[in-house]
N, C-alpha and C positions, 0 to 999 in steps of 0.2 A: 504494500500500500504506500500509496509516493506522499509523504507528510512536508511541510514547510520545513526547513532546516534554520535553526535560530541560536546565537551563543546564551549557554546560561549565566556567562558571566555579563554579558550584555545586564541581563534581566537586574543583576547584584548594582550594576553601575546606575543604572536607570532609579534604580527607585532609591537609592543611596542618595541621587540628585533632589527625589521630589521627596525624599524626608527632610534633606539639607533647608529645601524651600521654605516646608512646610516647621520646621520647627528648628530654631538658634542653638539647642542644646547638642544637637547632633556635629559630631565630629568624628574625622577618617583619618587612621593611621595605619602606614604601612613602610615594610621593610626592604624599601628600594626598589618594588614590584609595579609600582604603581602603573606602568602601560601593560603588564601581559594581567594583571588583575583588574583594569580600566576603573580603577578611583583615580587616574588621572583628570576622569570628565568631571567628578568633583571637583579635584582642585584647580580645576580652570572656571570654575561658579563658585567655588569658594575657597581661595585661597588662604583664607586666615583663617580656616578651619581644617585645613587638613595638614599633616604631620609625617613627612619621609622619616624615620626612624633609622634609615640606613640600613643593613645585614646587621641588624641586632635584634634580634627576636625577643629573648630574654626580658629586657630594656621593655621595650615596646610594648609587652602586655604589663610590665609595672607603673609604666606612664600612665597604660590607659586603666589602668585602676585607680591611681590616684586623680585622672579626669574624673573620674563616675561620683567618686567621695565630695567632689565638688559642685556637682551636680549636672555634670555632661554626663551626653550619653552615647558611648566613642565606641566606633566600629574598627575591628580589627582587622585589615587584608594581607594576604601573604600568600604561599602555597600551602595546600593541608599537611604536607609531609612536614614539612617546615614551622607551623603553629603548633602541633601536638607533638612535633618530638621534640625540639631544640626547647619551646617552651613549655614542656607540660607540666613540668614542676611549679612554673609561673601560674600557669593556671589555675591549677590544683590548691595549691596553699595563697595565692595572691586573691584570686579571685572564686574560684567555688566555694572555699573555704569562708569567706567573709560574705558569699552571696553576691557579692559586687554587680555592677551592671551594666555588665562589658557583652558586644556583642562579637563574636570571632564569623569571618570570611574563609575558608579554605579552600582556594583554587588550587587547578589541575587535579582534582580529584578522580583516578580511575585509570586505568591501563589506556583510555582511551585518547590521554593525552599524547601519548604520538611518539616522537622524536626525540622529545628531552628525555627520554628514558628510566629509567629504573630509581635514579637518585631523586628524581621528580613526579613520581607517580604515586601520588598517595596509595595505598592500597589496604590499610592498616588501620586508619585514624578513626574509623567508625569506631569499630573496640576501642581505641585508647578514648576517645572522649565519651563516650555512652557508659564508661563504667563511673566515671567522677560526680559525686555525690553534686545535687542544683544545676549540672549541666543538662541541656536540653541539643536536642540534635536533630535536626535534618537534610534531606536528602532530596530535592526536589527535582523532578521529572523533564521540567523544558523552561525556556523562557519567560512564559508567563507566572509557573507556577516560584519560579526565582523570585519575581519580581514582588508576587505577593505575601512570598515568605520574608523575604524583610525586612516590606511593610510590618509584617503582624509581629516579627522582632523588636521591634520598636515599641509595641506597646506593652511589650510581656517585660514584667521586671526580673531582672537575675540574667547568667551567660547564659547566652545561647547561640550553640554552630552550627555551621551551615556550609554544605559541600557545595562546590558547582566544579564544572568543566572548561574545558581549553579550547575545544573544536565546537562547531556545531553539530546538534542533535537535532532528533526527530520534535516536531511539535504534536503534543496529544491533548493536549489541553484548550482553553479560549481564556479569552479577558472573563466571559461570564463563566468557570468554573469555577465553583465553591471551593477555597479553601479555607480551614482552620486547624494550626497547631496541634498533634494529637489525633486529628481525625482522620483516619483513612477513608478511602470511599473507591467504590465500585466503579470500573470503566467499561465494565464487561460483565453482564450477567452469565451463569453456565451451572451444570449440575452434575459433573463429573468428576473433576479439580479444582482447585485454586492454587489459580499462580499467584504470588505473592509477591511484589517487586518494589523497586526502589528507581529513581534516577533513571538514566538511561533505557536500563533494561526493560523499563514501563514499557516502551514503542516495543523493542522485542519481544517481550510478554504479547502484545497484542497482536504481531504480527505470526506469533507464534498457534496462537488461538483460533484467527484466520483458517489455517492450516488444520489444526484437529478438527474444526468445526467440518470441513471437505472430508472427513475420512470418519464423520459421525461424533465426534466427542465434543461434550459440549464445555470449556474451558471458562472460570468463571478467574476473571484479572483484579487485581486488589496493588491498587496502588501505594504503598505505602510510606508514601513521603518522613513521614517523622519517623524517627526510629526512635525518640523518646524525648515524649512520655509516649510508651509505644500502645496504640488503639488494639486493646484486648477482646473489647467487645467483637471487633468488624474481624477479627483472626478465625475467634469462636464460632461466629454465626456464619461463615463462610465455610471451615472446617465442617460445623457440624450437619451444613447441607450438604458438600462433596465428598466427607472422608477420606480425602487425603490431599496433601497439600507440595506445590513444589516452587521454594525461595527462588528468586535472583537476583542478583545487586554486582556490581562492578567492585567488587572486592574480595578481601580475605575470606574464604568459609568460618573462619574462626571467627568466633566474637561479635561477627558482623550481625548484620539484620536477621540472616537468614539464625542464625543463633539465639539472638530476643526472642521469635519469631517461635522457633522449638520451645522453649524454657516456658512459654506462654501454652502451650500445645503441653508439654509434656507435665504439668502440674493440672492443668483442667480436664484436656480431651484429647489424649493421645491418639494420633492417627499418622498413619505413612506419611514419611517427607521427605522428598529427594533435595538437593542442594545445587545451584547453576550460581558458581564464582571462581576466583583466581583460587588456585588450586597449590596452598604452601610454597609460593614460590615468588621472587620478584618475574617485572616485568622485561624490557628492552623498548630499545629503540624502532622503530617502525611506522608504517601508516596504521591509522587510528583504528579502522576498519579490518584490517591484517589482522593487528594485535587482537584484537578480541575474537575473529578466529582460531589465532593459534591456543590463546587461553581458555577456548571453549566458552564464552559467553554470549553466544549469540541465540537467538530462534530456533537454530538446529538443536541446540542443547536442552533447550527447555521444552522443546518438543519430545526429543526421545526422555526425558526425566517424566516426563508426565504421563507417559505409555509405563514406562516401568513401575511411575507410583500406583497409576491405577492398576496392572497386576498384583502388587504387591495388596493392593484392599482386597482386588477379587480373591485371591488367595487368604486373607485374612480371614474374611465373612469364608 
């Protein structure tokens, strides 16, 4: 299915501006990043508000702590590999730790970034920040729904991250799709599976679904933007009309979504679940599209996961 192609960092930049607009308190720092993360469009509208920090990560989320205490309310940009490992101690003790009201940016998130390879490929940071006590985290799907996570950052008090990407993705979404924090929501009814997905792999979950749908199987897609505070209810009620369920998200199988995702599953309603992510391994250098063939994240993957999980019910019952 041929979708619009749109940057989600685009999305980060864009409404970075119309919070700038809309309210003085707001302030953007970043770690020398500032064109391949595009809060450079901020501080070209707002140059006394926004804050190069240079290649000091460390620094940078301790500045924008002590903004927040003063009562800004300062957005973090960098790469995600880069905010959750070089600072995560910062994080942890500077800011989860006191609740602060720091928002964090993590671009290049996912094999999908390309070229800059392996040192620059987030792939990891879901778990490193989903486990720290007041952090909140998401994952959102395309441009638009970037744009409105944000926004809705902005109103939420306390840290909250937020992945996006380096290339353009599929567009699945509209200006008029509902989103709120927490909530996942259906983009795809069905009654056989649920695929459960994050980012990216939204469009390939549905492209995916397409696909079963021609060979009989009716694939129900669950977008799951937030990975927390993670929507337990929308897991439950999906699980417990398909019995069995198969994750995908452009990351680690560890830790990541597709992990919340079980932990939620295996304390309520245990039922089959296969796994479509990067596979204990870094990434490389490559075209964007490549790479997540060779890593196995594409349509094809979550197609043959989802034939396997439904044997594994039918075998079950």
């Amino acid at each position: 299915m041929e979708r619009e192609m749109m940057l989600t960092r685009q999305g980060w930049a864009d409404a970075l501006k119309e919070l700038g607009r809309q309210d003085p308190r707001v302030v953007v720092l970043d770690a020398d990043l500032a064109k391949s993360t595009l809060t450079c469009q901020f501080k070209d509208e707002f140059p006394d508000r926004f804050f190069d920090m240079g290649i000091a990560e460390q620094n940078m989320i301790n500045v924008a702590g002590g903004m927040s205490l003063t009562g800004l309310i300062p957005f973090v940009s960098t790469y995600g590999v880069f905010v959750s490992g070089r600072a995560w101690e910062q994080i942890r003790t500077s800011i989860c730790y006191g609740q602060l009201n720091v928002k964090f940016g993590g671009a290049h998130g996912g094999i999908s970034v390309g070229p800059d390879g392996a040192t620059h490929q987030a792939l990891e940071e879901i778990t490193i920040m989903r486990v720290l006590p007041n952090m909140k985290v998401i994952v959102p799907a395309d441009y638009y729904e970037t744009y409105k996570a944000v926004m809705a950052m902005k109103e939420m008090e306390g840290p909250v991250y937020i992945r996006f990407g380096r290339e353009k993705v599929p567009t699945v979404t509209t200006k008029d799709t509902p989103f709120e924090i927490g909530k996942a929501y259906s983009v795809r009814e069905g009654t056989d599976v649920s695929i459960i997905a994050c980012g990216v792999m939204v469009a390939e979950a549905l492209d995916a679904a397409e696909f079963l749908q021609s060979k009989g199987v009716s694939a129900e897609v669950i977008n799951m933007h937030t990975i927390k505070p993670l929507d337990q209810e929308t897991i439950l009620k999906s699980a417990q009309k398909t019995g069995c369920v198969v994750t995908a998200e452009e990351h680690q199988k560890a830790g990541g979504m597709g992990s919340a995702v079980m932990e939620v599953l295996a304390q309520n309603y245990p039922v089959p679940v296969e796994m479509v992510g990067i596979d204990d391994t870094f990434g490389e250098s490559g075209n964007p599209s490549e790479l997540m063939e060779k890593y196995g994240i594409t349509s094809k993957e979550i197609i043959e996961q989802a034939l396997k999980v439904i044997i594994r019910k039918q075998n079950k019952n």
